[in-house]
N, C-alpha and C positions, 0 to 999 in steps of 0.2 A: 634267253630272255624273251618274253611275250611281248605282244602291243596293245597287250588289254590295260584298260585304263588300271590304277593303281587306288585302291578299296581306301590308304592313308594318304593323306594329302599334304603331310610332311615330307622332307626328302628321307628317303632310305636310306638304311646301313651300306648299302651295297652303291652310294653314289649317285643312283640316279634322282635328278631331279622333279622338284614338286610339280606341281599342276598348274602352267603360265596363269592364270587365273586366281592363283591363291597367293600364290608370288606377289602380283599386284595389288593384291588387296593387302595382303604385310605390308612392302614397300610404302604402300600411299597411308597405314597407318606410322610406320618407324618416319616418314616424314612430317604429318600431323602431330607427332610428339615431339620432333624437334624443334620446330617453328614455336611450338608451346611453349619448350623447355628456353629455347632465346627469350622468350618473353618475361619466363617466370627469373632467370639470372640476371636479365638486362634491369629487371623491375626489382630484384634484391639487392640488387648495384645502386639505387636512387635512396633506398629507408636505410633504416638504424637497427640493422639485425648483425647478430653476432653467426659465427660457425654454427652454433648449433642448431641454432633458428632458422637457419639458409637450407642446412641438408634435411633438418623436417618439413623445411617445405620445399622441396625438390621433391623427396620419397615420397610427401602425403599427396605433393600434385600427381606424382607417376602412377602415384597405389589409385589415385580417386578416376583418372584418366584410362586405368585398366579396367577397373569394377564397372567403372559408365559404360565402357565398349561393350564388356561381358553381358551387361543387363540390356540395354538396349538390341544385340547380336540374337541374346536368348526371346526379347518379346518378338521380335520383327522373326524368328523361327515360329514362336509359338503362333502367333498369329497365321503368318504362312501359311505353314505344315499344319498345325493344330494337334501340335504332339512337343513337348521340350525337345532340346534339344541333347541327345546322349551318344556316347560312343563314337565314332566317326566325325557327325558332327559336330559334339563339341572339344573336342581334338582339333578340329579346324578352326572353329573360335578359338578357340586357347593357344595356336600357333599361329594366327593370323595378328593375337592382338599381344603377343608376347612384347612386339619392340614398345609399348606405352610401357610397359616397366621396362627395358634395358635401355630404353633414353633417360635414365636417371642416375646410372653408372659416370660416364665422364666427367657430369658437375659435381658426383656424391665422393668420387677421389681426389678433384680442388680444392674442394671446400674441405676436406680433411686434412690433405698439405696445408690449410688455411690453418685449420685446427692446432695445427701443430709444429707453428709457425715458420715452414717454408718457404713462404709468399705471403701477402697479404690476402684477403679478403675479397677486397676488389678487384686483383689483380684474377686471383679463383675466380669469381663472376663473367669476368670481362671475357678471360680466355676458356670459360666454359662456352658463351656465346660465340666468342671466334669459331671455334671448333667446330661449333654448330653448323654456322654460318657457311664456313669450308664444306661440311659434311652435304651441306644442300648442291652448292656450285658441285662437286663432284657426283652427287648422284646427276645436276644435270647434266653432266658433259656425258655421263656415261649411257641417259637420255638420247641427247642427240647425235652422240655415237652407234649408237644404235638406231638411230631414224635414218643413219646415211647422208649424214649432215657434213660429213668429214669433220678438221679439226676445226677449224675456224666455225661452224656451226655448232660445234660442241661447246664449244666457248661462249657463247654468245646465249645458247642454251644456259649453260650452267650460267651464267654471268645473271642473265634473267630470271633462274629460279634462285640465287642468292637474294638477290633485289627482291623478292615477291615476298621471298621467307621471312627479309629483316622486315619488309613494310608491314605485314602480318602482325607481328612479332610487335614492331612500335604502337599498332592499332590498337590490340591488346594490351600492353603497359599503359599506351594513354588512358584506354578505357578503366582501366585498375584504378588511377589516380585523379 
């Protein structure tokens, strides 16, 4: 193996890892869709929507939330560079904004056990947000695990970016209603 930098910006067949740089930028989007997605479950948990209702709007928030990135990603290139954006780089786009759609998988498998009367409804909504909710506290802890915060600073980390995510998340629902 060389140490030249790596021409794909996804990780490799062979294991090795992406470009710290792209990482981050996935990361802080697969987090902006979860905070989203608490908002939009916490906020289908308040109205009068049935299953089917819930997971078209779960999918049409995750589909609208990938196409904005995608468009907004490709002007802010064209602008840039003053050329679109192809090959390489939109392979980057396209891998960096992939988790805005796969944050629509965990609520769009509740709400189907909803569908299919499993659970309720709301219980799908509620424990789609939980999930959520969890999924922020553990990216933080693994945050300030990584800042050398030890455990209790990881805690406290993750404890703080749950809190940030639901406040987010309620600011949004209030705004909705």
């Amino acid at each position: 193996m060389t140490d030249e930098p790596r021409a794909d910006p996804s990780p490799g067949a062979d294991g090795s890892d992406a470009d710290p740089a792209v990482l981050a930028d996935r990361l802080k989007e697969r987090i902006y869709a979860t905070i989203t997605m608490i908002a939009v479950v916490v906020g289908l948990s308040f109205g009068e929507v049935d299953a089917l209702g819930a997971i078209a709007t779960v999918l049409t928030t995750a589909l609208g939330l990938w196409l904005a990135a995608l468009v907004a990603d490709q002007q802010a290139h064209r602008t840039v560079h003053r050329h679109l954006a192809t090959g390489r780089e939109l392979r980057r786009m396209l891998y960096v904004s992939s988790p805005l759609l796969s944050c629509a998988a965990g609520p769009a498998v509740l709400i189907a056990l909803a569908a299919l009367d499993v659970l309720s409804l709301e219980s799908a909504l509620l424990t789609a947000a939980g999930v959520s909710v969890i999924s922020l506290f553990l990216w933080g802890c693994l945050g300030g695990l990584r800042m050398g915060g030890g455990a209790l600073g990881a805690v406290v980390a993750g404890l703080a970016d749950a809190a940030i995510g639901v406040a987010v998340a309620l600011v949004k629902v209030a705004a909705g209603h």
